[in-house]
ZADO-1210 file (C-alpha; in nm, 4 decimals, padded with zeros to 6 digits):
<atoms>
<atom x="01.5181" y="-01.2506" z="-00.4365" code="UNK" pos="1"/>
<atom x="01.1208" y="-01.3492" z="-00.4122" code="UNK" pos="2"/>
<atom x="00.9511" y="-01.5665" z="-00.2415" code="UNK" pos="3"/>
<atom x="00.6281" y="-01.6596" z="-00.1216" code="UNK" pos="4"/>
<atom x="00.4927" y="-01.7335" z="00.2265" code="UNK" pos="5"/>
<atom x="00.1690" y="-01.8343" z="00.3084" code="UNK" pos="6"/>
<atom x="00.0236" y="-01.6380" z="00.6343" code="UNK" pos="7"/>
<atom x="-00.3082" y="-01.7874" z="00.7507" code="UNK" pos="8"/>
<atom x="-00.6193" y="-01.6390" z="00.8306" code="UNK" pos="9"/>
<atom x="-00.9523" y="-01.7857" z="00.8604" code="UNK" pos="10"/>
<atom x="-01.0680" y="-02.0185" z="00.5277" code="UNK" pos="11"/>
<atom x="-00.7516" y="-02.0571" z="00.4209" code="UNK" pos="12"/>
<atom x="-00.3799" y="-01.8503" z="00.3431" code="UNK" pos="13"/>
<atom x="-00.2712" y="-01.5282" z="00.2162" code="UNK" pos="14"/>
<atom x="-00.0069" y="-01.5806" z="-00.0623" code="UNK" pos="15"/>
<atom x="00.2875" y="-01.2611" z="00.0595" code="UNK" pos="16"/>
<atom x="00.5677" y="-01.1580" z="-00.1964" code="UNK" pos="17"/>
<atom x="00.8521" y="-01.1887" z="00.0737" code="UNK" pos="18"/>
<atom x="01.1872" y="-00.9658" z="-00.0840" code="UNK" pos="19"/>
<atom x="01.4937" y="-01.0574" z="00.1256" code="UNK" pos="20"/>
<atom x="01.5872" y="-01.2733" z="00.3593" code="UNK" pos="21"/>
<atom x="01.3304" y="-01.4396" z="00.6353" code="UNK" pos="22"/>
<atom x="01.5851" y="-01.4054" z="00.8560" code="UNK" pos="23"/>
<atom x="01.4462" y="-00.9825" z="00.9896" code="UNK" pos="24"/>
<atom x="01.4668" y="-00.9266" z="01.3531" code="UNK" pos="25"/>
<atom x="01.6974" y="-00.5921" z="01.2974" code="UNK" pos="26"/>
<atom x="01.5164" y="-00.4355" z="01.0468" code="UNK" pos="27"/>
<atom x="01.1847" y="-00.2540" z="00.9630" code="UNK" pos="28"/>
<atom x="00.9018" y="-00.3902" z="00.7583" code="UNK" pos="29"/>
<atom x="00.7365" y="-00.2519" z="00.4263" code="UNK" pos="30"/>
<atom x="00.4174" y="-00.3781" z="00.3792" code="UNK" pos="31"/>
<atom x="00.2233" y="-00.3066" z="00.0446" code="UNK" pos="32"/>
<atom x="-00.0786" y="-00.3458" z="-00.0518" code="UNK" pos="33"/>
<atom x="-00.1208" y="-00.3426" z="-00.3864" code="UNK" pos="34"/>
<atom x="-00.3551" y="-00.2113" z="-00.6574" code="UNK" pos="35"/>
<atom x="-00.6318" y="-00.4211" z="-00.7996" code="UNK" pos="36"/>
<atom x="-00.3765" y="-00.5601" z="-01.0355" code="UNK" pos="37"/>
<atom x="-00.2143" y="-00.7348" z="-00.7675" code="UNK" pos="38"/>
<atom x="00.1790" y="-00.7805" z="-00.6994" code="UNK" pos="39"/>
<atom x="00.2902" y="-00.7082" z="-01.0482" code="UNK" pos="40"/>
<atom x="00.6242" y="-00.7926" z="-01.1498" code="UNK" pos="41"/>
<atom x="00.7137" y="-00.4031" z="-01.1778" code="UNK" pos="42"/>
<atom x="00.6801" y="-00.3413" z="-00.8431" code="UNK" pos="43"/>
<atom x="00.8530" y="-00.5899" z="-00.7107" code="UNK" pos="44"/>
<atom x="01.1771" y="-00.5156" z="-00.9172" code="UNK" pos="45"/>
<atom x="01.1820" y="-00.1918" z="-00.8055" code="UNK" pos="46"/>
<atom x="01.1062" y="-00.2780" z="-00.3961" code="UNK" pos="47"/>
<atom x="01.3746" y="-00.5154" z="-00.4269" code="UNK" pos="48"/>
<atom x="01.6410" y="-00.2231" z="-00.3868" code="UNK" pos="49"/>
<atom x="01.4956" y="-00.2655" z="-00.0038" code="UNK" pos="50"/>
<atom x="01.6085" y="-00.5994" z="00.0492" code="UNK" pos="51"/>
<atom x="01.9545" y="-00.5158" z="00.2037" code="UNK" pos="52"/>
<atom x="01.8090" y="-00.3831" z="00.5021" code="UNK" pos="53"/>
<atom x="01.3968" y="-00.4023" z="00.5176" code="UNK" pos="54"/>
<atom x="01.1496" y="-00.7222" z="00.5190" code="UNK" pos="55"/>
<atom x="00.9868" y="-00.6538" z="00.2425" code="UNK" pos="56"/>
<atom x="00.5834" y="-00.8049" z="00.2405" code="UNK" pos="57"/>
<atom x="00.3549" y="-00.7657" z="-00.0698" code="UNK" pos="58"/>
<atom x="00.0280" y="-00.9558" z="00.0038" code="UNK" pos="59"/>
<atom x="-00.2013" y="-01.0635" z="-00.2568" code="UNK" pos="60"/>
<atom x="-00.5500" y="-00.9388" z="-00.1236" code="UNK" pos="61"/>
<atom x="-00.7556" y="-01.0964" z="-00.4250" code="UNK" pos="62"/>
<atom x="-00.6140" y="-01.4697" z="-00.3264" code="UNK" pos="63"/>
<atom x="-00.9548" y="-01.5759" z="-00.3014" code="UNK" pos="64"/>
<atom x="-01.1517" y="-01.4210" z="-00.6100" code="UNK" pos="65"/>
<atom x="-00.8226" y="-01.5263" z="-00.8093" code="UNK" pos="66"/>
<atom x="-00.4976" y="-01.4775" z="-00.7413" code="UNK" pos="67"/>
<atom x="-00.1936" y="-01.3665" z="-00.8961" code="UNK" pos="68"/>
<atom x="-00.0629" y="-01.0765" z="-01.0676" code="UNK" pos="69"/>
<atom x="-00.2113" y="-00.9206" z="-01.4028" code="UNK" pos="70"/>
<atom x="-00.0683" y="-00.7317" z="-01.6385" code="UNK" pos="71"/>
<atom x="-00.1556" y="-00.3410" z="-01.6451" code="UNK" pos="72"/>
<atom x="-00.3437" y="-00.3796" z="-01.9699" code="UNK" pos="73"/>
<atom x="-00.5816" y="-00.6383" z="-01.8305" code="UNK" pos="74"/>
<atom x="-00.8369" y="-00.4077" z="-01.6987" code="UNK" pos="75"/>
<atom x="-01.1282" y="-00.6036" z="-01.7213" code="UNK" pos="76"/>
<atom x="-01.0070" y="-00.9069" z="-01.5380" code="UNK" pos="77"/>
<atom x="-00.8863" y="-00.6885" z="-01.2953" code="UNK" pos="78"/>
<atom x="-01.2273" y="-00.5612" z="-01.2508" code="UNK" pos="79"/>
<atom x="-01.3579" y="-00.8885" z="-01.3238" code="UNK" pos="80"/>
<atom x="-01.1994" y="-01.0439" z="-00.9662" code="UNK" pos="81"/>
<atom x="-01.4008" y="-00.8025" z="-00.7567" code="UNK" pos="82"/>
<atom x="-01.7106" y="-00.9433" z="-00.8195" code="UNK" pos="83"/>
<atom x="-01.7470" y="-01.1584" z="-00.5065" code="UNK" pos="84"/>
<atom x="-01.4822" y="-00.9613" z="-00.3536" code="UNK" pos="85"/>
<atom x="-01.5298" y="-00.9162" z="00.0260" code="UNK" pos="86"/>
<atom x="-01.3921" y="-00.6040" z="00.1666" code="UNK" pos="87"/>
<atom x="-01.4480" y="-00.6525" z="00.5132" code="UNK" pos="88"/>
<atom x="-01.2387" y="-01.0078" z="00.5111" code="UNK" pos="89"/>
<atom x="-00.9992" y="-00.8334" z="00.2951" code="UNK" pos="90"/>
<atom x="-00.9108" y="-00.5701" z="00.6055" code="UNK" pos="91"/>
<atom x="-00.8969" y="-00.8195" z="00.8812" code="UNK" pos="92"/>
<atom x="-00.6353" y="-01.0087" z="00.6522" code="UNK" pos="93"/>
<atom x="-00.4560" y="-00.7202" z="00.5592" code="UNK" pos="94"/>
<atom x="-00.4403" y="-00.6739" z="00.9829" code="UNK" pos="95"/>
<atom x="-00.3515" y="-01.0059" z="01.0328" code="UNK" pos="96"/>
<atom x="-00.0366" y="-00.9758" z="00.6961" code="UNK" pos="97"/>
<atom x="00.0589" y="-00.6606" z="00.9020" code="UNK" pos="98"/>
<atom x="00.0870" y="-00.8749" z="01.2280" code="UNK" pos="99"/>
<atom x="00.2800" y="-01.1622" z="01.1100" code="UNK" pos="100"/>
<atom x="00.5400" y="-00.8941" z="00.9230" code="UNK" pos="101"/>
<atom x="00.5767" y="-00.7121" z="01.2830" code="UNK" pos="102"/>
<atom x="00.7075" y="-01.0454" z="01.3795" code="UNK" pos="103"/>
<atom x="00.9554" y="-01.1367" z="01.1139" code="UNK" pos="104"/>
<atom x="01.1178" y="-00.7899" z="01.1631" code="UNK" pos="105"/>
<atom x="01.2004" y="-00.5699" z="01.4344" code="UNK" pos="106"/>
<atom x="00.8187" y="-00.5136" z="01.5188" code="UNK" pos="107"/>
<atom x="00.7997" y="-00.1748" z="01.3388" code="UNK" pos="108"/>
<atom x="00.5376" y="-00.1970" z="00.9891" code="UNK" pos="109"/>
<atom x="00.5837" y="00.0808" z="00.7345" code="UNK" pos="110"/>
<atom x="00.2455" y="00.0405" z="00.5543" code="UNK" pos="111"/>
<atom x="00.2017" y="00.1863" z="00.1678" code="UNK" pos="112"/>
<atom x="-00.1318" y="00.1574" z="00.0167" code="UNK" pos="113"/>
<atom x="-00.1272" y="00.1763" z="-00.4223" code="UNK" pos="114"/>
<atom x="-00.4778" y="00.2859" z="-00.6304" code="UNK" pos="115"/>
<atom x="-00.6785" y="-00.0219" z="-00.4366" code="UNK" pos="116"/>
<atom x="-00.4783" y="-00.0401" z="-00.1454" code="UNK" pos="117"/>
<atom x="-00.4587" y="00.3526" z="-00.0288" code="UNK" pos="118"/>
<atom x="-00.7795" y="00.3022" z="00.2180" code="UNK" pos="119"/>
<atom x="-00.6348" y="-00.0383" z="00.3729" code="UNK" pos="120"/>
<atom x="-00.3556" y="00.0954" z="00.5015" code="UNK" pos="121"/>
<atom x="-00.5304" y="00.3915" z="00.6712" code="UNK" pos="122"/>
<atom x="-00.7051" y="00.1214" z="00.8342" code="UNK" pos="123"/>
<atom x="-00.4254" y="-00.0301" z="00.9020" code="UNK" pos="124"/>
<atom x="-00.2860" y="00.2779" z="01.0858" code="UNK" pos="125"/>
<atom x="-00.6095" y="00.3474" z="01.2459" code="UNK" pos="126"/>
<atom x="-00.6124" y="00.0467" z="01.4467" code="UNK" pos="127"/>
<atom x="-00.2519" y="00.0679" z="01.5355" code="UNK" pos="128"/>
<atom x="-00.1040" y="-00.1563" z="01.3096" code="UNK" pos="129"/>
<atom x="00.1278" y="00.0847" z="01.0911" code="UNK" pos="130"/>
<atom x="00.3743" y="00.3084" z="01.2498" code="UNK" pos="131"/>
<atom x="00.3943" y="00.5053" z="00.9322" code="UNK" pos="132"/>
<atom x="00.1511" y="00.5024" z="00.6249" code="UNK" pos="133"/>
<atom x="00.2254" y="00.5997" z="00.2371" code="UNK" pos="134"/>
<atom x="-00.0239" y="00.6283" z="-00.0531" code="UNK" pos="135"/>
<atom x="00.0608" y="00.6164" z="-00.4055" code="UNK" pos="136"/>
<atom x="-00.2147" y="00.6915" z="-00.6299" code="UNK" pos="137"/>
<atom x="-00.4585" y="00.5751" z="-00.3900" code="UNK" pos="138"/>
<atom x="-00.8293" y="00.5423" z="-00.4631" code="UNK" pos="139"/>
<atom x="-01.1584" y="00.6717" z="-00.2084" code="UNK" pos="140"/>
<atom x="-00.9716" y="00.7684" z="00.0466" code="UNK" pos="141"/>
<atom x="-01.2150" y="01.0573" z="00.0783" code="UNK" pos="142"/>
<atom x="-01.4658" y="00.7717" z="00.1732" code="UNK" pos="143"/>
<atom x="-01.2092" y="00.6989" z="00.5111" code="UNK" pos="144"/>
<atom x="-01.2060" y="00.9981" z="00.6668" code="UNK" pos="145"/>
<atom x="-01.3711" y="00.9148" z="00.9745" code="UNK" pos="146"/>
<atom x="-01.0913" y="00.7502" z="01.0344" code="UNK" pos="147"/>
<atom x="-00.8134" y="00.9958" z="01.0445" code="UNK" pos="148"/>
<atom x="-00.9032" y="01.0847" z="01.3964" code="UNK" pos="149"/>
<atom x="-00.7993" y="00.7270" z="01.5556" code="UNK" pos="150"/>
<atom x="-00.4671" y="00.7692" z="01.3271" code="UNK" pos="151"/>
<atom x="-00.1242" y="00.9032" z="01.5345" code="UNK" pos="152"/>
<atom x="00.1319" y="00.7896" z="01.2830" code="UNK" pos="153"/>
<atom x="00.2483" y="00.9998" z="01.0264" code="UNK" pos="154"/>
<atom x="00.0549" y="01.0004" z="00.6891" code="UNK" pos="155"/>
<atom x="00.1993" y="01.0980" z="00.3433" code="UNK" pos="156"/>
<atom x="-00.0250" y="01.1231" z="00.0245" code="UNK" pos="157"/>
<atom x="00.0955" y="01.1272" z="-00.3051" code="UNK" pos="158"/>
<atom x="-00.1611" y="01.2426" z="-00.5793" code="UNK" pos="159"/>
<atom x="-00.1595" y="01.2835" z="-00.9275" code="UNK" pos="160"/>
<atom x="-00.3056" y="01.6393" z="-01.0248" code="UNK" pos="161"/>
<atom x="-00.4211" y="01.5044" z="-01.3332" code="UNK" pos="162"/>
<atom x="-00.5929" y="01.1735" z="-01.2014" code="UNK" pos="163"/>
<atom x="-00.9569" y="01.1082" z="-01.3310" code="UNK" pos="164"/>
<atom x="-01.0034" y="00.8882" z="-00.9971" code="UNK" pos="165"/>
<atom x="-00.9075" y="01.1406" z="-00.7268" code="UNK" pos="166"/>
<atom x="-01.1156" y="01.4430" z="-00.8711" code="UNK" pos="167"/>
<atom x="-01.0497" y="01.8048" z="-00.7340" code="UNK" pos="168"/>
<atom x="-01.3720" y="01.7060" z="-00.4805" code="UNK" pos="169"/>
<atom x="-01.2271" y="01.4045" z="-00.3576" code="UNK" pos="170"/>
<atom x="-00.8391" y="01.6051" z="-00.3011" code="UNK" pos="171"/>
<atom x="-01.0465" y="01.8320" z="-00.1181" code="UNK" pos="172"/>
<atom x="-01.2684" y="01.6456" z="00.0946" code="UNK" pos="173"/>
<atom x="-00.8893" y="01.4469" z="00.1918" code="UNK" pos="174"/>
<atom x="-00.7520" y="01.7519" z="00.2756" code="UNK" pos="175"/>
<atom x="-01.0105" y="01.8853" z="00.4608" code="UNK" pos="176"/>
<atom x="-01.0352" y="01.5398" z="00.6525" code="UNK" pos="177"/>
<atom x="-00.6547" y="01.5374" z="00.7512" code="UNK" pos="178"/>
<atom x="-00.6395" y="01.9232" z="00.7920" code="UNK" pos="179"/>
<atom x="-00.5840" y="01.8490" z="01.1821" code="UNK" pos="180"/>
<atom x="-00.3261" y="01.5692" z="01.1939" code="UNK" pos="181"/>
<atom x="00.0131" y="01.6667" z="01.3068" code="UNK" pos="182"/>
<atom x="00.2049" y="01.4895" z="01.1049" code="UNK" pos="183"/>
<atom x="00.0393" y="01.4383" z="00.7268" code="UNK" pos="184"/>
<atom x="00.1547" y="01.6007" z="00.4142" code="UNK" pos="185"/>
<atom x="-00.0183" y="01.5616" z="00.0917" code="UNK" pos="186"/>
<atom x="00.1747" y="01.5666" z="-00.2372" code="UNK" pos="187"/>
<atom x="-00.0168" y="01.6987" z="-00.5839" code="UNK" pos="188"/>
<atom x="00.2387" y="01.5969" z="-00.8250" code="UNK" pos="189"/>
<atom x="00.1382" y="01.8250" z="-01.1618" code="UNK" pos="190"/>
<atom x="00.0192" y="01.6126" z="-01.4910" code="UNK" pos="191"/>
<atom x="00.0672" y="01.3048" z="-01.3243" code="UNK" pos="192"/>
<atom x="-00.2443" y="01.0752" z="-01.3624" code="UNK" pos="193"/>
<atom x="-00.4295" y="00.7806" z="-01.2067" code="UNK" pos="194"/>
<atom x="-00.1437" y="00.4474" z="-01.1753" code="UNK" pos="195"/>
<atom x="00.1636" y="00.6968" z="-01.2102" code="UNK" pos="196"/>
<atom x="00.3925" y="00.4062" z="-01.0181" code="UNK" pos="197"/>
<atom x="00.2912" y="00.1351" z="-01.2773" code="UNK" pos="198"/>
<atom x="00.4786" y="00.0843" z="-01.6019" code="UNK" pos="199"/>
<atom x="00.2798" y="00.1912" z="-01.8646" code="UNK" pos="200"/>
<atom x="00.1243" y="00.5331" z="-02.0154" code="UNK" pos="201"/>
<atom x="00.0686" y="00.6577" z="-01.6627" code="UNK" pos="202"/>
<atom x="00.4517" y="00.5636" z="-01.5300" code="UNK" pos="203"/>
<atom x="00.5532" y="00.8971" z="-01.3809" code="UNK" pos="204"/>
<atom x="00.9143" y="00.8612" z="-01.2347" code="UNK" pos="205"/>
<atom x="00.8901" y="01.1848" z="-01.0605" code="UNK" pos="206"/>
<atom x="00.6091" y="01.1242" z="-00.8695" code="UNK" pos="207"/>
<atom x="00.6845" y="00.7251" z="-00.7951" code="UNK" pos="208"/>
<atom x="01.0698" y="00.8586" z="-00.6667" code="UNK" pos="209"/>
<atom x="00.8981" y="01.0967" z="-00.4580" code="UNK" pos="210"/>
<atom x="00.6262" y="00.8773" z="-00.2933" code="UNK" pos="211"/>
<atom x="00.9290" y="00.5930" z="-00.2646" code="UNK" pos="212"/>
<atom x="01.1457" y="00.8464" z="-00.1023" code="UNK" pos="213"/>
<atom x="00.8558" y="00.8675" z="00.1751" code="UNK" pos="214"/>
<atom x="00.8543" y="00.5140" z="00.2522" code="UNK" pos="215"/>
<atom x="01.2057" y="00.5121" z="00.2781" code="UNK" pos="216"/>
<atom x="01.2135" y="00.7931" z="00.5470" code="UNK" pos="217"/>
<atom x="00.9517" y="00.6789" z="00.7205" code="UNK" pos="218"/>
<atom x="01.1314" y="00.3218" z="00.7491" code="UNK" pos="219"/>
<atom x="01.4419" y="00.5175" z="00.8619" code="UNK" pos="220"/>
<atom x="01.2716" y="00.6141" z="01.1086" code="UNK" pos="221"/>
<atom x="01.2733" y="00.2557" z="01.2610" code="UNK" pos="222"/>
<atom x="01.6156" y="00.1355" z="01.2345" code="UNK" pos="223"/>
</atoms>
């Protein structure tokens, strides 16, 4: 059910995780940006329940620092891969994956941001290129809020109340910042940690069904 397209930007090509069929024009597209771990194998299994009826797009923003997907265990290579890592390249390729999976579906880009990728895809919204954004987990968000303003879409957040990496500051300072968008709600799921949608100690199914659920309605939106 995977496959891998290259989309090119400038210095080379974006390796995308492509679930289902090229073949799009009728149906929305998910786009995910992934956590510093990359497109791991988990999350691909469980996005491929999409297939049937969503273009399905999981870019691998670390393609240049080195690329691929690492196992949840392999924190310090995960680390390791930002050294060199250029955030501002990473966002204009990020815009450009979000362009080129308008095309291959019916133009409309669900965009959900995990741990690494939460702030992306609020830039991705910001500049118009999401018609719907999700977070799982994600990380410094509270660092994007001068964005929220340019952002019309609707927003969803899902946090872990337990998560070293979002401390109570940083949930407030995000809910203070989106406090005045019409359509953004902001989900504290109790004892859940940092990672809760990756296998592993931090797996929590009831917060991953819940932040899945999102994307899903926000996709049926644009069907």
């Amino acid at each position: 059910m995977h496959h891998i397209e290259m989309v090119d930007v400038e210095g080379g090509a974006v390796p995308v995780t492509v679930i289902g069929p090229n073949d799009a024009s009728d149906r929305p597209a998910l786009l995910v940006v992934p956590s510093i771990f990359g497109p791991a194998r988990d999350l691909l299994e469980r996005l491929e329940v999409l297939a049937a009826n969503t273009f399905v797009a999981v870019p691998d923003p670390f393609w240049r620092t080195g690329e691929g997907a690492l196992d949840y265990s392999d924190r310090h290579t995960a680390i390791s891969r930002l050294a060199g890592f250029d955030p501002v390249a990473c966002g204009r390729e990020m815009t450009t994956v979000a362009t080129w999976a308008g095309e291959a579906s019916n133009g409309h880009v669900v965009a959900v941001g995990i741990c690494f990728g939460g702030p992306y895809v609020l830039a991705l919204a910001a500049d118009g290129h999401a018609d719907g954004v999700v977070t799982w987990h994600g990380s410094r968000m509270q660092n994007s809020l001068d964005l929220v303003p340019l952002i019309a879409c609707p927003v969803r957040h899902h946090i872990g109340g337990a998560d070293p990496v979002v401390p109570p500051e940083a949930l407030d300072a995000i809910r203070a910042g989106f406090a005045g968008h019409p359509d953004c709600e902001i989900v504290v799921h109790p004892g859940a940690g940092h990672g809760f949608s990756h296998d592993g100690d931090d797996w929590d199914a009831s917060a991953y069904a819940a932040g899945f659920a999102d994307a899903v309605a926000l996709l049926d939106r644009h069907r």
